[in-house]
C-alpha positions as CSV (number, residue, x, y, z in Angstrom):
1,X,0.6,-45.5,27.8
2,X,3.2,-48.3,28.1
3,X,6.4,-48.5,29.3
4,X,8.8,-50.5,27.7
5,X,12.9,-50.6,28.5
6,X,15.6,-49.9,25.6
7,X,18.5,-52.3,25.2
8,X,20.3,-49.7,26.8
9,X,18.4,-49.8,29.7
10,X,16.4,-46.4,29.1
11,X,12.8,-46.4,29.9
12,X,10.4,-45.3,26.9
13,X,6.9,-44.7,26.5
14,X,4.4,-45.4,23.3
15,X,1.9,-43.2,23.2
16,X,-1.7,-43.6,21.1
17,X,-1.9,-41.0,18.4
18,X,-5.7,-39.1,18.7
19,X,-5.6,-38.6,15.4
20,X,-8.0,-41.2,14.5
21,X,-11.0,-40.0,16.4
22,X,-10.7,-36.9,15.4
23,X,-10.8,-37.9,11.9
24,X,-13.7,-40.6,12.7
25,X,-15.6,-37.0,14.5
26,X,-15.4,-35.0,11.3
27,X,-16.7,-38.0,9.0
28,X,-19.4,-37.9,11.1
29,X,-20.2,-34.2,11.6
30,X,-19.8,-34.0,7.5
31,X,-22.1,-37.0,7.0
32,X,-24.7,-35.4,9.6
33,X,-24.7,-32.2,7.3
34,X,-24.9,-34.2,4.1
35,X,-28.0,-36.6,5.5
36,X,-29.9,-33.4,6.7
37,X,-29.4,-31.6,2.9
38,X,-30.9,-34.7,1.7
39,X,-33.9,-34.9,3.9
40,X,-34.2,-31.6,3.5
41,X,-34.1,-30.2,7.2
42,X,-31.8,-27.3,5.7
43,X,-33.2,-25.7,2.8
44,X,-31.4,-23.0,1.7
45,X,-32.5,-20.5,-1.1
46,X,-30.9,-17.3,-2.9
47,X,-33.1,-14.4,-2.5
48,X,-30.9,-11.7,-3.9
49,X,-28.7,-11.6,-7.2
50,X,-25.3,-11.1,-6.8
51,X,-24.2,-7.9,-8.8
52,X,-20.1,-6.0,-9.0
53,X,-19.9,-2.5,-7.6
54,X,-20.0,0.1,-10.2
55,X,-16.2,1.5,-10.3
56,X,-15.2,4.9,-11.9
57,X,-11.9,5.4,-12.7
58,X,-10.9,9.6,-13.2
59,X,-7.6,10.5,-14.0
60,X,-5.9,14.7,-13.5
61,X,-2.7,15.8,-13.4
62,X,0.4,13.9,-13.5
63,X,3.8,14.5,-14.2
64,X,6.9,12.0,-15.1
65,X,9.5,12.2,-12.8
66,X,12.4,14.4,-14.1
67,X,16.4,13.4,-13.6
68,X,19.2,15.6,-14.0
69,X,22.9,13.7,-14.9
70,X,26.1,14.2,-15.0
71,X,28.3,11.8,-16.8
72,X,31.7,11.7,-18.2
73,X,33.0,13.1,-21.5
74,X,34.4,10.4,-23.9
75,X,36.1,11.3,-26.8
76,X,36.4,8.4,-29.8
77,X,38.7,9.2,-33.0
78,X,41.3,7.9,-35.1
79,X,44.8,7.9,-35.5
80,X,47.1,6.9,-37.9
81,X,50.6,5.5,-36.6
82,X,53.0,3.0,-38.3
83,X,54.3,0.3,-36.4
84,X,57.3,-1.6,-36.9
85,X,56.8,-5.5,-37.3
86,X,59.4,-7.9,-36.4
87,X,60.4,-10.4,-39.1
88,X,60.7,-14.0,-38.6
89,X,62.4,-16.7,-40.4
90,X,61.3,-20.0,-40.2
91,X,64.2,-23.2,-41.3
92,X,62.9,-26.1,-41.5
93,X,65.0,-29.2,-40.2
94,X,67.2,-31.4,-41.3
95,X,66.5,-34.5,-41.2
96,X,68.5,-36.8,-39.1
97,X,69.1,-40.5,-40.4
């Protein structure tokens, strides 16, 4: 680590990031594996098929919920009722020259 002084005159530290070698470590370990599939020091070889479970599916019974509600009385009709509509007159004006 280094220390280096801000223009403010704080002291700082840079630190290395490790990140690297532990990327260079899994190259390596993944490379190893790869190299010994090739050479064939790891063999590896089904000896069983794969096969799903048998799954029964048996159904009994049952009932659909039941609801009980209550909701208000509305009443739609007709009515017939006269209605008085104002008239309007409409002058046009004069023109003023």
């Amino acid at each position: 680590m280094a220390e280096y002084e801000n223009r403010d005159g704080r002291v700082g530290e840079t630190r290395k990031s490790s990140a690297p070698g532990w990327l260079l470590a899994i190259i390596i370990i993944v490379a190893l594996v790869i190299a010994a599939f090739a050479f064939g020091l790891i063999n590896i070889d089904q000896t069983k098929n794969a096969a799903l479970p048998d799954v029964k599916v048996e159904t009994t019974g049952g009932q659909a919920p039941a609801f009980d509600v209550d909701t208000a009385d509305v009443n739609v009709g007709t009515k017939e009722t006269t209605i008085e509509v104002p008239t309007v007159s409409v002058d046009k004006a004069k023109d003023a020259k």
